[in-house]
C-alpha positions in Angstrom: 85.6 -53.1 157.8 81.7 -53.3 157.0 81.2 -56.8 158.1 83.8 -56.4 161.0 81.2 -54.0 161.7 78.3 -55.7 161.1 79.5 -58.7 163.3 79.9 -56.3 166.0 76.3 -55.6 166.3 75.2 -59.2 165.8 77.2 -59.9 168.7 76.0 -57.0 171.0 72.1 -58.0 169.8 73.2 -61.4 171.5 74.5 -60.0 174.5 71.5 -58.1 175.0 69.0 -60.7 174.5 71.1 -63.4 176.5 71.0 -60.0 179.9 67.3 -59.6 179.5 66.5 -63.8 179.7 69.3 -63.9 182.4 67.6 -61.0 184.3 63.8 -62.3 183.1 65.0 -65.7 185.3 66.5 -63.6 188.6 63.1 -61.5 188.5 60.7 -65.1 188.7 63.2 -66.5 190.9 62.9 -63.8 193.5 59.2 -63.7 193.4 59.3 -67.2 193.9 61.2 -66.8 197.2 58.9 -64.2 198.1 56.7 -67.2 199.9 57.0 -67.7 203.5 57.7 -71.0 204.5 56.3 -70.2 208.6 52.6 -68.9 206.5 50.1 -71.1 206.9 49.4 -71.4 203.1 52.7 -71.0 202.0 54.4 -73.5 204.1 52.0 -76.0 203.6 52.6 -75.7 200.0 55.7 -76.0 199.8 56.7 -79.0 202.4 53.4 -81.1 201.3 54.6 -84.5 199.5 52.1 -85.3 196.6 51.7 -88.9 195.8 52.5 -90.0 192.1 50.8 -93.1 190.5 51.8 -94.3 186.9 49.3 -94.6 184.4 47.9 -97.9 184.2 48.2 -100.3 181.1 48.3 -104.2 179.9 51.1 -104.8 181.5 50.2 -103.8 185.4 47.9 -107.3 185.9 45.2 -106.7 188.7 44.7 -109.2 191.4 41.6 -109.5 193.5 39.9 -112.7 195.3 36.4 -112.7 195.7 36.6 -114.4 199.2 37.3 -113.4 202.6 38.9 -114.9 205.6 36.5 -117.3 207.2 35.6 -117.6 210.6 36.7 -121.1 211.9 36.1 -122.7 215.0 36.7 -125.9 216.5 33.3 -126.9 216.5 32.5 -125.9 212.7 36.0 -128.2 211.2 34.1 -130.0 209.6 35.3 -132.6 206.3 33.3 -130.7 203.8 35.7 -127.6 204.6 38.7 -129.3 204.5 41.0 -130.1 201.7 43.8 -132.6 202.5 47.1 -132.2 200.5 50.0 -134.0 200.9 53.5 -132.7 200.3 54.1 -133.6 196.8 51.2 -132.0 195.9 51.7 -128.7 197.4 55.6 -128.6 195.5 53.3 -129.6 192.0 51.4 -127.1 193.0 53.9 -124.2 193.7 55.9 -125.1 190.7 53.2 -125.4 188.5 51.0 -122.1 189.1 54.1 -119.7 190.0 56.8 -118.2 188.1 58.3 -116.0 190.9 60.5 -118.0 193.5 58.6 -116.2 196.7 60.1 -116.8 200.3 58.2 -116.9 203.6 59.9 -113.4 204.7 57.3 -112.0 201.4 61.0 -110.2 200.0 58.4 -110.1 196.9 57.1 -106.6 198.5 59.9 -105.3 200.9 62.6 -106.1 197.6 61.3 -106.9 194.4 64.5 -106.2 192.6 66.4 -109.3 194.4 63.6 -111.7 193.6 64.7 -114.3 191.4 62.1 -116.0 188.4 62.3 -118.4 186.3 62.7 -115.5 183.3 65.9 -114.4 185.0 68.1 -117.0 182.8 66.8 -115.9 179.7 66.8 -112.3 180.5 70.9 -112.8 181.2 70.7 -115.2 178.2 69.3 -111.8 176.2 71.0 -108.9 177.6 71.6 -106.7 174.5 75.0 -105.4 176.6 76.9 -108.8 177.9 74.5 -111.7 176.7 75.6 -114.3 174.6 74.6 -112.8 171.8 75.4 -109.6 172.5 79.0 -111.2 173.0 78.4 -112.7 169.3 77.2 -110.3 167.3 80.9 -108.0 167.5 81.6 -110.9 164.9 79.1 -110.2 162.9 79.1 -109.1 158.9 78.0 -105.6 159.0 76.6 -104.4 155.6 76.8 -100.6 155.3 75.9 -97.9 152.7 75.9 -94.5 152.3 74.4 -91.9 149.9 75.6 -88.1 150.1 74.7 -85.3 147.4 76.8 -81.6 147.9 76.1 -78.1 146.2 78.8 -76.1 146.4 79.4 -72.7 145.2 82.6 -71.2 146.3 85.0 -68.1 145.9 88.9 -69.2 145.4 91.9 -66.7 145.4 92.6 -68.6 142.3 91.6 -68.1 138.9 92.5 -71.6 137.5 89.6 -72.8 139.9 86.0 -72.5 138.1 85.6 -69.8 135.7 88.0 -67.0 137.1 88.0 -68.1 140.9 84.2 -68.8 140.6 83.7 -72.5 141.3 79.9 -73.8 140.9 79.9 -78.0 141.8 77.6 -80.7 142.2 78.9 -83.3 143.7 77.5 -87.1 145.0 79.5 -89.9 146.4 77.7 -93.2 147.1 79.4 -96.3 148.8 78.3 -100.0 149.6 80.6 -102.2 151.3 81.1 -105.3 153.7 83.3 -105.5 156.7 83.7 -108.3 159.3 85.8 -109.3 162.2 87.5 -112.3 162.4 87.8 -114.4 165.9 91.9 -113.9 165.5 91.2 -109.8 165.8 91.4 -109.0 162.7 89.4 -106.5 160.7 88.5 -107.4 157.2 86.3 -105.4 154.8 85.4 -104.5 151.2 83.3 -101.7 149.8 82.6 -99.9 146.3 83.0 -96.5 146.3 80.9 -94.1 143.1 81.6 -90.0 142.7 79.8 -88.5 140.5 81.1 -84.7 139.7 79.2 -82.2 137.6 81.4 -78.8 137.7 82.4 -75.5 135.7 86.0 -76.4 135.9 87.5 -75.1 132.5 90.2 -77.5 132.4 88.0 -80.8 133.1 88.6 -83.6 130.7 85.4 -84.8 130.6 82.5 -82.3 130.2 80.2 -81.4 131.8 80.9 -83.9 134.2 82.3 -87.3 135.3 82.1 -90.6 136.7 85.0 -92.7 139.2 84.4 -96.0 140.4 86.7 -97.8 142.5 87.1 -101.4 144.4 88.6 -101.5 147.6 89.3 -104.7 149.8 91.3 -103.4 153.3 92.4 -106.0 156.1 94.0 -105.2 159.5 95.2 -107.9 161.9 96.5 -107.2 165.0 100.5 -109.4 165.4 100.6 -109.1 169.1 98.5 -107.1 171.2 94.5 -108.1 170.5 95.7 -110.7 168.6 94.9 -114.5 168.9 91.2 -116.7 169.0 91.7 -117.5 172.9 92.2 -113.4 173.7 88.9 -112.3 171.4 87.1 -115.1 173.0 87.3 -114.0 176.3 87.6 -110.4 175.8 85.9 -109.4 172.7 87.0 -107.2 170.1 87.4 -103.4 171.2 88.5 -104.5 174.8 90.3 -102.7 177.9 91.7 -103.4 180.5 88.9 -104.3 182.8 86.2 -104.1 180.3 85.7 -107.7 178.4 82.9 -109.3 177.1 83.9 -111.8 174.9 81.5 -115.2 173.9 83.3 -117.2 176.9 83.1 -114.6 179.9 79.1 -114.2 178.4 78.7 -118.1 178.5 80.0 -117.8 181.8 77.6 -115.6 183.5 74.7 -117.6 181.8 75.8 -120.5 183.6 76.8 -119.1 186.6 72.9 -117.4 186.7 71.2 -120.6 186.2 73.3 -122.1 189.4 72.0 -119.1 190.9 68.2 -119.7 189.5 68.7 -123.8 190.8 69.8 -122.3 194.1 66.8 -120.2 194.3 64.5 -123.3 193.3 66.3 -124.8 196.2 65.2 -122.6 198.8 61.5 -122.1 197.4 61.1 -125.9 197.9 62.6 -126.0 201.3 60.5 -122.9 202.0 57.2 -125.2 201.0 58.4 -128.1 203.2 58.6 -125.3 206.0 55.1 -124.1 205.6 54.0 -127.9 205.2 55.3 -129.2 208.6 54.5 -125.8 210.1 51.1 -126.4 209.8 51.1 -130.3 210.4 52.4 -129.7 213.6 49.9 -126.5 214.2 46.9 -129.4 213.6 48.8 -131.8 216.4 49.2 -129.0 218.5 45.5 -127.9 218.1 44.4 -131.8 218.8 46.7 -132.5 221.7 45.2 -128.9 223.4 41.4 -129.9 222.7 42.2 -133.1 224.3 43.9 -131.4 227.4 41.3 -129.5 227.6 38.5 -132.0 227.5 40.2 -134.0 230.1 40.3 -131.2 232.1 36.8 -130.7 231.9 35.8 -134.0 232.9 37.8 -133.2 236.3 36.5 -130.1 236.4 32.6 -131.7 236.5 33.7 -134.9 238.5 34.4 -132.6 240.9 31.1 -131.1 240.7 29.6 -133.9 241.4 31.4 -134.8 244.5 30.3 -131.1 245.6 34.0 -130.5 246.0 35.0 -127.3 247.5 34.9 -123.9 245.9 38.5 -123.5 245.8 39.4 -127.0 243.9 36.9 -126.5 241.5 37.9 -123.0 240.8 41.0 -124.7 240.7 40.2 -126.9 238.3 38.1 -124.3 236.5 41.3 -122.2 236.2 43.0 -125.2 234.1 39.8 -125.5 231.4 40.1 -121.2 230.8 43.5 -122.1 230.6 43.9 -125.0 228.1 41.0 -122.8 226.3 42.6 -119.8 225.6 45.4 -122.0 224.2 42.9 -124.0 221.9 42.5 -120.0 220.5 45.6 -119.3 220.1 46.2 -122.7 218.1 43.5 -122.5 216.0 43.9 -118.6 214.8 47.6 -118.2 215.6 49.6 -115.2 215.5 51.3 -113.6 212.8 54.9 -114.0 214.0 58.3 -115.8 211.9 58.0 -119.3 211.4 60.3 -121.5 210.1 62.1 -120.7 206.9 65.2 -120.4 205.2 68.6 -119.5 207.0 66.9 -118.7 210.5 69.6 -121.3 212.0 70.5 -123.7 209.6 70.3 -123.1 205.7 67.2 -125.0 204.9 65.0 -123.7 207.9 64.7 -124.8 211.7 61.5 -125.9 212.7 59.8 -122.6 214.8 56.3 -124.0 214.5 54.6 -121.7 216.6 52.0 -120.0 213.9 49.0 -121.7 214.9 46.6 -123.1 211.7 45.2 -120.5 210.2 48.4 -118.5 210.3 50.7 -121.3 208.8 47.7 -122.2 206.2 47.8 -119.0 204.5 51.5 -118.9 204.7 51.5 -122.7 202.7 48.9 -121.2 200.3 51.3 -118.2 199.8 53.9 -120.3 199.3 52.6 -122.7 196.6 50.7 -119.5 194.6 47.2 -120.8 195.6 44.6 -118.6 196.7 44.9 -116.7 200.2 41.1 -117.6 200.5 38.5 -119.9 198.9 36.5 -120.9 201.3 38.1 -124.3 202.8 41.2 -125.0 205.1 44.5 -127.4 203.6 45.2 -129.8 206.2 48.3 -131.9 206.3 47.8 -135.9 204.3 51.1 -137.0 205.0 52.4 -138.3 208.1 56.0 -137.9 209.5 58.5 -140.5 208.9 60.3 -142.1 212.1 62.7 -144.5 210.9 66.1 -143.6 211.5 68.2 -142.4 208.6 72.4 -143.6 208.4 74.7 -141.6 206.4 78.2 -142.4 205.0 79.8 -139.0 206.1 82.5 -139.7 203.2 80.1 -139.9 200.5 77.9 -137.1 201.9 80.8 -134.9 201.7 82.0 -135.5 198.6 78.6 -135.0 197.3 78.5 -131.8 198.6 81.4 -130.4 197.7 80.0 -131.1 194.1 76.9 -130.5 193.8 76.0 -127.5 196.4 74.8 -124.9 194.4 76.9 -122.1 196.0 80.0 -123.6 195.4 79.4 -124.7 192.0 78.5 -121.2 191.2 81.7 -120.0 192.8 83.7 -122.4 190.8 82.4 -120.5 187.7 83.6 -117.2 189.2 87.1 -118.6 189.8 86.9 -119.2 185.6 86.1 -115.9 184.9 88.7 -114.7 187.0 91.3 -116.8 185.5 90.2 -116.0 182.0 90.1 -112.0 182.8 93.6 -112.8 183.8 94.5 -114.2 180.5 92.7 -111.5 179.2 95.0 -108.9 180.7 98.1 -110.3 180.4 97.4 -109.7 176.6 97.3 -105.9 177.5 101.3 -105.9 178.5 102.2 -106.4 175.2 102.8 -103.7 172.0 100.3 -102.8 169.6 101.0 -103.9 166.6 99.0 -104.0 163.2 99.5 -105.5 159.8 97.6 -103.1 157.0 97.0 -103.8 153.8 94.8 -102.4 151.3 94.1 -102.5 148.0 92.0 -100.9 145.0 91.3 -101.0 141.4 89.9 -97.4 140.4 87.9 -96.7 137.1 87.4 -93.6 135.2 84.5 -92.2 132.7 83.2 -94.9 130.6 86.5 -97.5 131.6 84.8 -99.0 134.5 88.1 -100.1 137.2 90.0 -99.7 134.0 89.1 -103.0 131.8 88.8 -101.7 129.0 92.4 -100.5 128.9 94.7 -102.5 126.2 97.3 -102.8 128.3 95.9 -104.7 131.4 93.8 -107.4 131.9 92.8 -106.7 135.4 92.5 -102.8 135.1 95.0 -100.2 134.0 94.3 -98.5 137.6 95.3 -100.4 140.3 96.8 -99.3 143.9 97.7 -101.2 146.9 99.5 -100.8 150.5 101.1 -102.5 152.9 102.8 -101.9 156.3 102.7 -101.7 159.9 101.5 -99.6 163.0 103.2 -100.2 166.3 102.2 -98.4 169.6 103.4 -98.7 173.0 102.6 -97.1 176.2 105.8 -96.0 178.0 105.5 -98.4 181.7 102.4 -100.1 181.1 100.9 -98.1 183.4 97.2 -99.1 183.3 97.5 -102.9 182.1 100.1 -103.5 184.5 97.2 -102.4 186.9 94.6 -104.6 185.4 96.7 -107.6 185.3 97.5 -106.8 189.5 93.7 -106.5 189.3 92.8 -109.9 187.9 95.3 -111.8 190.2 94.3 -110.3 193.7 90.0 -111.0 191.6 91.3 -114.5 191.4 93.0 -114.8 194.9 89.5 -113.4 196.5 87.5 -115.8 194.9 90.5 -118.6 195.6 89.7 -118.0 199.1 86.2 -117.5 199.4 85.5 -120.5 197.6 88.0 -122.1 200.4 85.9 -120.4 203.3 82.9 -122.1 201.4 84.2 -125.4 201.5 84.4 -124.9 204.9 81.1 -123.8 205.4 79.8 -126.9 203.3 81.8 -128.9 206.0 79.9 -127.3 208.9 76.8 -127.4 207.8 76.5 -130.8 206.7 78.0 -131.6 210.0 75.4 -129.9 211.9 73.0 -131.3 209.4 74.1 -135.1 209.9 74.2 -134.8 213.4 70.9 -132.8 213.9 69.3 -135.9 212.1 70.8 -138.3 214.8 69.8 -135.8 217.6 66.2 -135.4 216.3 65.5 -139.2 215.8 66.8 -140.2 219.4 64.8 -137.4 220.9 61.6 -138.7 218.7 62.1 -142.1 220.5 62.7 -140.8 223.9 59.4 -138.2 223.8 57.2 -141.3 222.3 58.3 -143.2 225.5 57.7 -139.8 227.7 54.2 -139.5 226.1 53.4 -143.7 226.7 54.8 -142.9 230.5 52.8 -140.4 231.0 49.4 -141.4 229.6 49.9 -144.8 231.8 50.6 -142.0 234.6 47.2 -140.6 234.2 45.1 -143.9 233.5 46.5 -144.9 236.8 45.1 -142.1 238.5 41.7 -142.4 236.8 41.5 -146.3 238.3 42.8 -145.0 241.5 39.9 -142.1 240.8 37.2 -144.3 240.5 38.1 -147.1 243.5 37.4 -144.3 245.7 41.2 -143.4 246.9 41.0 -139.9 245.0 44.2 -138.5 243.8 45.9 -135.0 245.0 43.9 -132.6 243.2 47.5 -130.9 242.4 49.1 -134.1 241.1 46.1 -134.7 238.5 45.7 -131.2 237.1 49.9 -130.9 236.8 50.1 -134.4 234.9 47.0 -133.0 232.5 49.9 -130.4 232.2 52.7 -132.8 231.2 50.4 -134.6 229.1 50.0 -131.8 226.9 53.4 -130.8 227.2 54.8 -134.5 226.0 52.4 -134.3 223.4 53.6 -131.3 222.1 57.1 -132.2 222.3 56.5 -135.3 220.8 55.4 -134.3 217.4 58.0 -131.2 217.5 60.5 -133.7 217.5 58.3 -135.1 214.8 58.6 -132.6 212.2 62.1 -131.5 213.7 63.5 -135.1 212.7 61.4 -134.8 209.0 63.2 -131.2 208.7 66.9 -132.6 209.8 66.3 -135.3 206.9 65.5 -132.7 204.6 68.7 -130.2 206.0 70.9 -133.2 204.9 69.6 -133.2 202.0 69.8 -128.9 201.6 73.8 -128.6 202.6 74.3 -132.0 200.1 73.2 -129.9 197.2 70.9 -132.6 195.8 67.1 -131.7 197.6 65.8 -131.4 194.4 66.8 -134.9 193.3 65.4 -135.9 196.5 61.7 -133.9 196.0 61.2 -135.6 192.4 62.1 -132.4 191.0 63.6 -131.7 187.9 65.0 -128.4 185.2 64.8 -128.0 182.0 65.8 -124.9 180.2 62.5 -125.5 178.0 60.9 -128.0 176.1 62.5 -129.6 173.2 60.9 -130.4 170.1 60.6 -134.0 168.6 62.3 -132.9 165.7 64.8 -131.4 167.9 65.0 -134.9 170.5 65.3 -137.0 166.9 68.6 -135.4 165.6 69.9 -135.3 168.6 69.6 -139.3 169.1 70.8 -139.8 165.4 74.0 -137.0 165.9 74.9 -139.2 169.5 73.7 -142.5 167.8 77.0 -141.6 165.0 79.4 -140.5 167.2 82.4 -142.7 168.5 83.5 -142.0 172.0 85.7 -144.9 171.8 88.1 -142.2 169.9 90.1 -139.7 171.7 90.5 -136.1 170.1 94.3 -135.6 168.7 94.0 -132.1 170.8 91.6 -130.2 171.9 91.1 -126.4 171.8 92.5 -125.4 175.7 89.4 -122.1 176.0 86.6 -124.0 174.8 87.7 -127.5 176.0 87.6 -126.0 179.5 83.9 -125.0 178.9 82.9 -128.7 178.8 79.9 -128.7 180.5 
């Protein structure tokens, strides 16, 4: 009754305390709501958003250039502030100084999280959850050991216990042990096991205390469900339905993210091209308007002399402030999309209406130079204009190979069909084989060797048997296996809808190449028509039979305007080329460029010519594991 009663008041203490911190909590909450949101000082307390920096360290790198954005002219492009680069030096460039695939659309600032590098492969390589050696180490040995010391002192309603119901103990048990996990599922392990037991038991044998030792070796192997290499390599031990990551579905999404990561380097070098022939053409466009302009100034003071009237030399006039304001335009440009990836087709089509200084800093973003150091890139290279034939059934089939987004798909269909072997595992029973087995030793007869009756110990146990389990329906594995099948059908049919695609594209692609090269031949004939338009007019000019003032001034017009179109179709028919080249899956073959997954040794290189040097390939395999065989890369 006393400690009934003293419980009673331990518990009302608590109660009390627990009413006053409850009402302590109500009391600041309500002067806390005492503010008035309408008040000048309280409402602008309360609804003011304070801005929050992080505290800065080594790893937030600072980057500041020293130079500003210099003011160019036409009259002050001079050599000494040029730099010529053609475009296999501006993809050395980009590769060389930039390890973050950037785009034109600067996704770098608006989405940082969907930018790929090239640390994303290891990173997926290295993931401690579903890397490859994440997926590994569940097959690891794991070495474990434990150390645990006890004081008891205890009251028994028995007197045999202690000395008359009184039991004072000290008690330690210590254990070291190995266990492992095989790639069939099973579960192997071994482990020593020491209690030492000092106690005031009257009826011990030993006194005042004792010693037991014993050896224990335990295996369990699952016989149907878990069971089996192919099932642990795809799902990993400790799978569920829906949750695998076993060594092959880990391999998997390695390759699949350096696809992904080739993919990426594919658009970052179709992205430099862009910026390349974006500001070649902005340099023909600036030349072709200076010359417009020029010509139109000569007019303009030929008619001056001729004391012409007002009106056709403000006429005339009206054409110079004309072609002028467009020499502005060209030179600085305005900052407005140019052409890049997927605006039309998937490599980029041509939009090259930047102007230089525009689509120079876009090529120096691009290839990780500096945005300004005092000089302007100008284009070396010149476009090609020899016509380019393809064999449409090669091209295809070199697409459908080698395109980066179907290979990558194809690698989604094998995890798919994996996961679905991986499920249908999950329809069958669980059942176990368990087996265990120890040799105990007491006092001074360690595992009982010193026994004259046994050789191997005089204490020895084992066991043996089975566990079965079944789910009544199958309920939630006949749900993942539906799962996996309609995964697999998706990704059946996209990959379908992407060979499709792939046909389209490279279609457009072929046939944009044909369309740009015939309409690079007809402008070249335009532009030839029309400058032997206007040198006609000049002799007729200065025989004396002067030309309609109108005719002149609009073929100054078409002159600029053939010009223009003339080296669009230019760098439109270098940009089809490369298209081909994008929806074929093999633009990097086709810039010189090549990946490596890093740089291998010369110790490294050296076995590896001796193990291929050995090997006989003339020999076929007498079978071939059907999981990892299918892994072939």
């Amino acid at each position: 009754m006393g400690s009934l009663i003293i419980m009673s008041r331990i518990y009302l203490g608590l109660s009390v305390a627990a009413t006053v911190a409850l009402s302590g909590c109500l009391l600041n909450e309500s002067k806390t709501s005492r503010f008035n949101p309408g008040t000048t000082s309280g409402g602008a307390g309360l609804s003011q958003l304070k801005s929050s920096d992080a505290v800065p360290s080594a790893n937030m790198p600072f980057y500041l250039e020293a130079n500003s954005p210099l003011e160019f002219d036409e009259n002050n492009l001079s050599a000494d502030k040029i730099r010529p680069m053609t475009l296999n030096d501006c993809i050395a460039q980009a590769l060389s100084s930039s390890r973050v695939m950037k785009d034109l659309g600067v996704t770098v600032v608006r989405s940082p999280q969907s930018v790929i590098t090239n640390l994303d492969p290891a990173l997926v390589y290295t993931d401690p959850r579903l890397g490859e050696e994440a997926a590994l180490s569940a097959f690891d040995a794991n070495l474990f050991a434990s150390s645990m010391y006890e004081d008891n002192d205890r009251g028994l309603n028995n007197r045999f216990f202690g000395v008359d119901g009184n039991l004072r103990q000290d008690l330690s048990t210590s254990q070291l042990g190995i266990n492992k996990r095989s790639a069939t599922g099973g579960l192997f392990g071994v482990r020593n096991v020491t209690i030492y037991d000092r106690n005031n038991q009257q009826t011990n044998r030993f006194v005042p205390f004792s010693w037991e030792n014993y050896l224990e070796a335990q295996v369990r192997q699952p016989l149907l469900q878990g069971a089996g290499t192919e099932f642990n390599r795809i799902a990993g031990p400790g799978a569920a339905p829906g949750q695998f990551n076993g060594v092959l579905l880990a391999r998997i999404r390695t390759d699949t993210n350096l696809v992904e990561f080739e993919k990426s380097v594919r658009d970052y070098l179709a992205d430099v091209e862009n910026a390349y022939w974006d500001l070649y053409y902005a340099y023909r466009d600036l030349d072709a308007r200076i010359q417009a302009r020029d010509i139109a100034k000569l007019t303009l003071e030929d008619l001056k002399v001729k004391l012409a009237s007002t009106g056709r030399q403000a006429q005339a006039e009206e054409q110079v402030f004309r072609f002028q304001s467009e020499i502005v335009d060209s030179l600085n440009g305005r900052v407005i999309d140019g052409t890049r990836n997927n605006n039309g087709s998937t490599g980029g089509t041509f939009r090259g209406i930047g102007g230089i200084r525009v689509s120079e800093r876009k090529l120096r973003f691009i290839c990780g130079m500096p945005i300004n150091d005092g000089t302007l890139i100008s284009t070396a290279d010149t476009a090609n204009q020899a016509r380019v034939l393809y064999d449409w059934d090669e091209a295809i089939q070199e697409a459908l190979s080698q395109r980066e987004e179907l290979r990558r798909q194809r690698w989604v269909i094998k995890q798919r069909e994996l996961e679905l072997i991986a499920s249908r595992n999950f329809l069958k029973p669980q059942l176990d084989m368990v087996s265990q087995y120890r040799m105990r030793g007491f006092g001074e007869d360690l595992y009982g060797t010193q026994s004259a009756t046994s050789t191997f110990g005089q204490y020895q146990e084992w066991q043996l048997g089975l566990e079965y389990q079944i789910p009544v329906g199958f309920r939630r594995a006949n749900a993942g296996v539906k799962n996996a099948q309609l995964a697999l059908v998706r990704e059946s049919e996209v990959l379908r809808e992407q060979e499709r695609a792939v046909h389209f594209g490279l279609s457009n692609a072929i046939n944009e190449s044909k369309r740009a090269h015939d309409n690079l031949v007809l402008q070249e004939k335009r532009l030839y028509s029309i400058v032997a338009q206007l040198n006609a007019i000049d002799l007729r000019n200065e025989s004396g039979e002067a030309a309609e003032l109108d005719v002149r001034l609009e073929t100054h017009r078409r002159l600029l305007d053939a010009r223009l179109r003339f080296h669009q179709a230019e760098v439109e028919h270098m940009l089809a080329l490369r298209n081909v080249n994008v929806e074929k899956g093999t633009l990097l073959r086709y810039c010189n460029v090549f990946l490596n997954e890093s740089a291998t040794s010369a110790e490294a290189a050296s076995d590896a010519i001796q193990r291929i040097a050995s090997q006989d390939y003339s020999k076929v395999p007498a079978s071939r594991d059907v999981i990892v065989g299918s892994q072939a890369r």
